[in-house]
C-alpha positions in Angstrom: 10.6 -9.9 -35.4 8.4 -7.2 -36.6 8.4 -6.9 -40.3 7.1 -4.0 -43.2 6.7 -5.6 -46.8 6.2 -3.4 -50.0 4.1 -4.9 -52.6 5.2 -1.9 -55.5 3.0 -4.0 -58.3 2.2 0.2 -59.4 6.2 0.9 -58.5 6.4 3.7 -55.9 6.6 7.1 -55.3 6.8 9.6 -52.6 3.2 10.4 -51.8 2.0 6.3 -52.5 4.7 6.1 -49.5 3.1 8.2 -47.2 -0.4 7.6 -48.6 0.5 3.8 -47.3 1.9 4.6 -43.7 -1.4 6.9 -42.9 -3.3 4.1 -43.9 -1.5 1.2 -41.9 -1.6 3.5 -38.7 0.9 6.2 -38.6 -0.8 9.0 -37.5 -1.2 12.2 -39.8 -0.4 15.1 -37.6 2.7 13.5 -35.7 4.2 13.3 -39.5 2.9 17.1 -39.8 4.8 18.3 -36.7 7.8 16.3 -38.4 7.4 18.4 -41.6 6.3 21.5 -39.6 10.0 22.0 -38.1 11.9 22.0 -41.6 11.0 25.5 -42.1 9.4 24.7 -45.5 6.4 27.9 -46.3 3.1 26.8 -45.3 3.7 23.3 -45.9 0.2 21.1 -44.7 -0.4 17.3 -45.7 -4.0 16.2 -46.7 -4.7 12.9 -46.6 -8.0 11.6 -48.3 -9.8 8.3 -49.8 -9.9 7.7 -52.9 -10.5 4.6 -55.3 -7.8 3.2 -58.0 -9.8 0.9 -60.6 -12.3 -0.1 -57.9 -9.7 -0.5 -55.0 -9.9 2.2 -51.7 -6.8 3.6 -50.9 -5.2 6.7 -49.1 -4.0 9.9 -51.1 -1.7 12.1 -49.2 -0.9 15.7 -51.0 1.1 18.8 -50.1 -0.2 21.2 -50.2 2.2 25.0 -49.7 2.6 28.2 -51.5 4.6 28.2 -54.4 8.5 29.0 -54.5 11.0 28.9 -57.4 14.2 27.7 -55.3 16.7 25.2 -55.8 18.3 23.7 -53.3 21.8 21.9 -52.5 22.0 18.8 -50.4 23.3 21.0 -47.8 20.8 22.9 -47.5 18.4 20.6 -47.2 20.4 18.2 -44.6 20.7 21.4 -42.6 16.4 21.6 -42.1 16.8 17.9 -41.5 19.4 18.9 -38.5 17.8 21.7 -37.1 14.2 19.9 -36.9 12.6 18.3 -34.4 12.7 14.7 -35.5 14.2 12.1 -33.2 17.4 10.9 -33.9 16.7 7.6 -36.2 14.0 9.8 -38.7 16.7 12.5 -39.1 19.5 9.6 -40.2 17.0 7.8 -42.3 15.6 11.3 -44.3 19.6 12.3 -44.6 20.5 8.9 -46.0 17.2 8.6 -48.9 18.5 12.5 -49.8 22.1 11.7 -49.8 21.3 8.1 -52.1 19.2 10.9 -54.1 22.3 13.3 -54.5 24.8 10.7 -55.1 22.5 8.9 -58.1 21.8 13.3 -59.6 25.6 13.4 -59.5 26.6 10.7 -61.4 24.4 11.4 -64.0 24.9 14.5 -64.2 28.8 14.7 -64.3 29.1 16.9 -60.8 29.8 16.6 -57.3 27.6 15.5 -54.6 28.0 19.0 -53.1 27.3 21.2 -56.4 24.5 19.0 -57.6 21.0 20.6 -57.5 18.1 18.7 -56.4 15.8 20.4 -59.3 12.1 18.5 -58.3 13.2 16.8 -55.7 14.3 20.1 -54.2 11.1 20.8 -54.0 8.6 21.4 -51.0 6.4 18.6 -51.7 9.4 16.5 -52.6 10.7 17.4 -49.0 7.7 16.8 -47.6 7.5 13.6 -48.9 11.0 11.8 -48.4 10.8 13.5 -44.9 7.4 12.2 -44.1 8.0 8.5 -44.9 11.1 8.6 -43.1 9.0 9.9 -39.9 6.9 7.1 -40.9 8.8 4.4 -41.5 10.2 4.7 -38.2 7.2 4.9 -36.6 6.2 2.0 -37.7 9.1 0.5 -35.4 9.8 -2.5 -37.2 13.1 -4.6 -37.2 12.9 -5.3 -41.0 11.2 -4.2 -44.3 11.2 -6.3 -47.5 10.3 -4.8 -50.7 8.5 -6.9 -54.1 10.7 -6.6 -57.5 10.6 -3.0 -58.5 8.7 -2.0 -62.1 9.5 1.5 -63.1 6.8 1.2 -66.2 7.8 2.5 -69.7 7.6 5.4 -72.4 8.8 8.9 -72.0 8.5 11.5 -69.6 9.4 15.3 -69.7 11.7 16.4 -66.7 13.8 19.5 -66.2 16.6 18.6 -68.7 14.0 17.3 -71.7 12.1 14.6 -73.1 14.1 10.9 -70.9 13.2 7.4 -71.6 11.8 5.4 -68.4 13.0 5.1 -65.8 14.5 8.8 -65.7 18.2 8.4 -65.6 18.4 9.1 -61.7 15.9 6.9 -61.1 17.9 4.1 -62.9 20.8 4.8 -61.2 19.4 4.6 -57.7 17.8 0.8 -58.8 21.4 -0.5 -59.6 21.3 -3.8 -57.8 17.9 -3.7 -57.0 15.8 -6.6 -58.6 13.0 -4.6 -61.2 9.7 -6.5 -62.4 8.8 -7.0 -66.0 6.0 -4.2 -66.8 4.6 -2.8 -69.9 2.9 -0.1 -69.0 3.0 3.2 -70.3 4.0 5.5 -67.6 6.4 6.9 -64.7 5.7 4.1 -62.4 8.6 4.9 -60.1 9.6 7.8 -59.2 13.0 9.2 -58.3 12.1 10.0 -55.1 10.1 6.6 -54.9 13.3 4.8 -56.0 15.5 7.0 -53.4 13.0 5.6 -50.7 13.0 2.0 -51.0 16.6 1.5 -52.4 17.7 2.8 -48.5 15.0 1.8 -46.2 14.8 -2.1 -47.9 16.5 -4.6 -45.9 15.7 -7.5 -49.0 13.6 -7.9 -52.6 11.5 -10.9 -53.2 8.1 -12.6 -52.6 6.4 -11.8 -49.4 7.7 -13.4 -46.5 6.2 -15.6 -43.9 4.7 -13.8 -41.6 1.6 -13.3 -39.5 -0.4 -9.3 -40.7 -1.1 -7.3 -38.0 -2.1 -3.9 -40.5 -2.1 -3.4 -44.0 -1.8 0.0 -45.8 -3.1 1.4 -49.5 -1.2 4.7 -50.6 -2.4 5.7 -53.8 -0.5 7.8 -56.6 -2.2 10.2 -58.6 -2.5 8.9 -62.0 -4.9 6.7 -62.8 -4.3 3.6 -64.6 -6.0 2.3 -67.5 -4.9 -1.9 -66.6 -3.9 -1.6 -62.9 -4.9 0.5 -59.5 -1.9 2.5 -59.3 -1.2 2.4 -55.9 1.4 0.7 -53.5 0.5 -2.2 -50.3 2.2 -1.9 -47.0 1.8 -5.1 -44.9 2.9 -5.0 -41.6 3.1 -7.7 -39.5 5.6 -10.7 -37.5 7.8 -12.5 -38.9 8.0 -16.2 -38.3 11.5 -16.2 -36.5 11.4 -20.0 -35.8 13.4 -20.2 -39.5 15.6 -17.2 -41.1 14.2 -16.2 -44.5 16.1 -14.2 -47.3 15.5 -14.5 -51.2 18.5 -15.7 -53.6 18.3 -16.3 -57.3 18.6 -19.9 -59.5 20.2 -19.5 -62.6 20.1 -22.6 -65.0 21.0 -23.6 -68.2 21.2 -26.9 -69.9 24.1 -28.0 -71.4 25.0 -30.9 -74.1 28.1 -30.1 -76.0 30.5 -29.0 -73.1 33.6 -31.0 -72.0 33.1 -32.5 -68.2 36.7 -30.7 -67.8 35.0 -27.1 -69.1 32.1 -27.8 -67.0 34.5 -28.8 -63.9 36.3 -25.3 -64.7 33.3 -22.8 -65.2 31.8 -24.4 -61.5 35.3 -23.5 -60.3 34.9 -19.7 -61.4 31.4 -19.4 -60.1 32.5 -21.1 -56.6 35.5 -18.2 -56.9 32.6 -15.5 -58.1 30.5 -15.3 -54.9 28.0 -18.3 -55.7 26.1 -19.1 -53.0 26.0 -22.9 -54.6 27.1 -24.4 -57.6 25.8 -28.0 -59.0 25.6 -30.3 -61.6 22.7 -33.0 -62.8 22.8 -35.5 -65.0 19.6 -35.0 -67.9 18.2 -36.6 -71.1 17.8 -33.9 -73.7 16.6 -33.7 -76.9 17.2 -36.4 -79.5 18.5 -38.6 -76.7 21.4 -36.8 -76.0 22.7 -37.3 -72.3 23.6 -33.2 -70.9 24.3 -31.4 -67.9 21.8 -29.1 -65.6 23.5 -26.2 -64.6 22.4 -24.7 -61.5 24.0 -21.8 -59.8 22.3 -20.3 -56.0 23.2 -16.5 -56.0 22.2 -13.4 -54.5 21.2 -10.2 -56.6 24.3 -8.3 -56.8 26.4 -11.6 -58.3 23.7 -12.4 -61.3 25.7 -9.9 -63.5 28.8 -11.3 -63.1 28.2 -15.3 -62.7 25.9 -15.2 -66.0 29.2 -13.5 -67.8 31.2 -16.2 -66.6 28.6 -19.1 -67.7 28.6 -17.3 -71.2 32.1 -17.3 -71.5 33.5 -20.5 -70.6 30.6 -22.9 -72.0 28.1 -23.1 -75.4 25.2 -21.9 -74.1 22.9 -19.8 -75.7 20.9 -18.5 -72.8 20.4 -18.5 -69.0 17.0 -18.9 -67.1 17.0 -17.6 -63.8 13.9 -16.6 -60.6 13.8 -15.6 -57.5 13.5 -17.9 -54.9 12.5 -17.5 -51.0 14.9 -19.1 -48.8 14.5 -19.8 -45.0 17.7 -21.0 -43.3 18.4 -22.1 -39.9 20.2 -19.7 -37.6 24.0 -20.3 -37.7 27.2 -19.3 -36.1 30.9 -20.4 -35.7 32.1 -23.0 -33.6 35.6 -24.7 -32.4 36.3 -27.8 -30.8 39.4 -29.2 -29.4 40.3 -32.7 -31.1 43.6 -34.7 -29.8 45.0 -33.6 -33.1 44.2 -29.6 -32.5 41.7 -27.2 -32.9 38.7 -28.1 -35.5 36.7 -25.3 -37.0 32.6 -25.9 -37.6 29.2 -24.3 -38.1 26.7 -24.8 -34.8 22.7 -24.3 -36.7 20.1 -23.6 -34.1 16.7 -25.8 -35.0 13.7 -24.8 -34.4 13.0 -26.6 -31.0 16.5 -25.0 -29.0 19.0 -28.2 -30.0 21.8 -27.4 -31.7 23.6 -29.1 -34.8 27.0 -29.0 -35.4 29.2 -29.6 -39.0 32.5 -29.9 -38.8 34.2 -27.7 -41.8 35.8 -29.9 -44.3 38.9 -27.7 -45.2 39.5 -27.6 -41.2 39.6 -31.2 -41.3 41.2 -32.2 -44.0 44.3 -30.2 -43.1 44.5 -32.1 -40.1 44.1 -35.4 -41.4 46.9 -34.2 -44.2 49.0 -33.1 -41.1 48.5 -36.3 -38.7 48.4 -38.5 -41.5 45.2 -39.8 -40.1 42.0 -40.7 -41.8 39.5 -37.7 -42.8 36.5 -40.1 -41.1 38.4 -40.3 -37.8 38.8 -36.1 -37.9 35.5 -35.7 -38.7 34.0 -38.4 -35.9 36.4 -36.8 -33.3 35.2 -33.1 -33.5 31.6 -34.3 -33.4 32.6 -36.2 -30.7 34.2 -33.4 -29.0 31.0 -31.0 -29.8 28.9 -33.3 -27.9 31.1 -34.2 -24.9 31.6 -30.5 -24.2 27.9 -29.7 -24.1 
């Protein structure tokens, strides 16, 4: 499987994204023929090297004659339509633009249809969601993973005044999306930045296992007193003998909690959308015996499990990371028993042989049913796995 990673340690923006496909191989001039076809007024991309503390990387700018209009997402899905891109760039540029309109308005109170674009309406704006969907598609890969996102800190001046950072639209489009501890001073992502990977990112987390074939630098254009402001596009194969995704551990230690309240707050994180929910016995501090909560979640369920942890038990806080997971390849499976139909899981290992694990619910309604013992359900479906293979 052929796999794009986006190490955002600078965040991202539009021109570091294009900046980054020139430089891992996408050629300049077919994203120029791309941008050519939207009508925009002498719109031409110049890509040059430049350095970010010490590090080389490629700078793609817009250059086109100045305008002063604002335009509707209709309008500017309209270009996308009438242009010459193939059928996958034009669906991924409409989708960043529409993720862009829907986050402008919802902060802004309006509809998706009355909201204007402001800067992102803009030529170079254009140019630049445009572009990196003609390069991201280019790049023909079957998955792209993105690193945490940082979006830096301070103020900024946009069209409506003085905002905190991230902008607000910017904010909105990184709801769900895992963001890195960073202290700089500074726009690090930009709206359009944030538009980009929000759609095209299949997964956040560390960088996967995977063999580089290319590696891209696209700088941004200010220059960074503790960090080379630029983002790092690795392109490469993924190591399909395993499945890889990233979930997140949330922990907390416990000492002054009921075994019933514990039993009933691992009931409502099992009911919440954990992934996995367990218990270990510990020695804390003045020789107290406690309780290790661990809960396996994805990023969209840490909201909601750590509200449930704070409610229903003593604890004062919650640690939680990232964690890269590889998982074997599964699908469902049914077998016939003497006692009826038992539903399973059959994983695919690495080396073509198959595993099969009968479902416990499955089972134990039939051993409730026949009156039989749970073993003798569970020994007859693997039984009947292996005698009909």
């Amino acid at each position: 499987m052929k796999i794009a990673y986006l190490d955002c340690a600078s965040g991202i923006s539009g021109d570091m994204t294009l900046g980054a496909l020139v430089d891992a191989g996408v050629a300049l001039q077919t994203i120029q023929q791309g941008v050519d076809s939207l009508g925009l007024p002498s719109c031409r991309l110049v890509a040059s090297e430049v350095k970010k503390n010490g590090f080389r990387a490629t700078k793609v700018d817009v250059e086109y004659e100045p305008e002063h209009a604002h335009r509707h997402l209709h309008h500017i899905t309209a270009m996308i339509d009438d242009s010459i891109l193939s059928v996958a760039q034009k669906d991924l540029a409409r989708r960043i633009f529409t993720r862009l309109g829907e986050a402008e308005a919802k902060v802004h109170g309006t509809t998706l249809r009355k909201v204007h674009f402001h800067e992102v309406g803009a030529v170079d704006s254009i140019a630049d969601i445009v572009g990196s969907a003609i390069g991201l598609a280019e790049l023909g890969v079957d998955r792209i993973v993105s690193s945490p996102i940082p979006t830096g800190s301070g103020y900024i001046m946009i069209a409506h005044g003085r905002v905190s950072v991230p902008a607000p639209a910017t904010a909105e489009l990184l709801v769900g999306v895992p963001l890195s501890d960073c202290r700089v001073e500074a726009e690090l992502t930009t709206p359009t930045g944030a538009a980009i990977v929000a759609t095209v990112a299949d997964d956040f987390g560390p960088l996967p296992a995977m063999t580089i074939e290319s590696i891209g630098y696209g700088a941004g254009t200010r220059d960074l007193d503790e960090q080379a402001n630029l983002v790092r596009l690795l392109v490469g194969e993924l190591d399909d003998s395993q499945e890889a995704d990233q979930v997140w551990v949330l922990q907390t230690n416990l000492d002054d909690v009921s075994a019933e309240l514990v039993g009933h707050c691992t009931a409502l994180l099992a009911e919440a959308g954990a992934l996995d929910v367990y218990t270990t016995a510990i020695q804390m501090k003045k020789n107290r015996p406690g309780v290790l909560l661990s809960i396996l979640c994805t990023a969209d369920a840490i909201s909601r499990l750590e509200h449930i942890v704070f409610r229903e038990t003593t604890t004062l806080g919650i640690r939680r990371w990232a964690a890269s997971r590889h998982k074997l390849e599964r699908r469902p499976c049914h077998v016939q028993t003497t006692w009826g139909e038992v539903a399973g899981k059959l994983a695919l290992l690495a080396d073509g042989r198959q595993s099969f694990s009968p479902e416990f619910e499955a089972c134990r309604a039939i051993a409730t049913q026949h009156k039989v013992p749970l073993r003798d359900v569970y020994d007859a479906a693997r039984r009947a796995f292996c005698e009909a293979g």
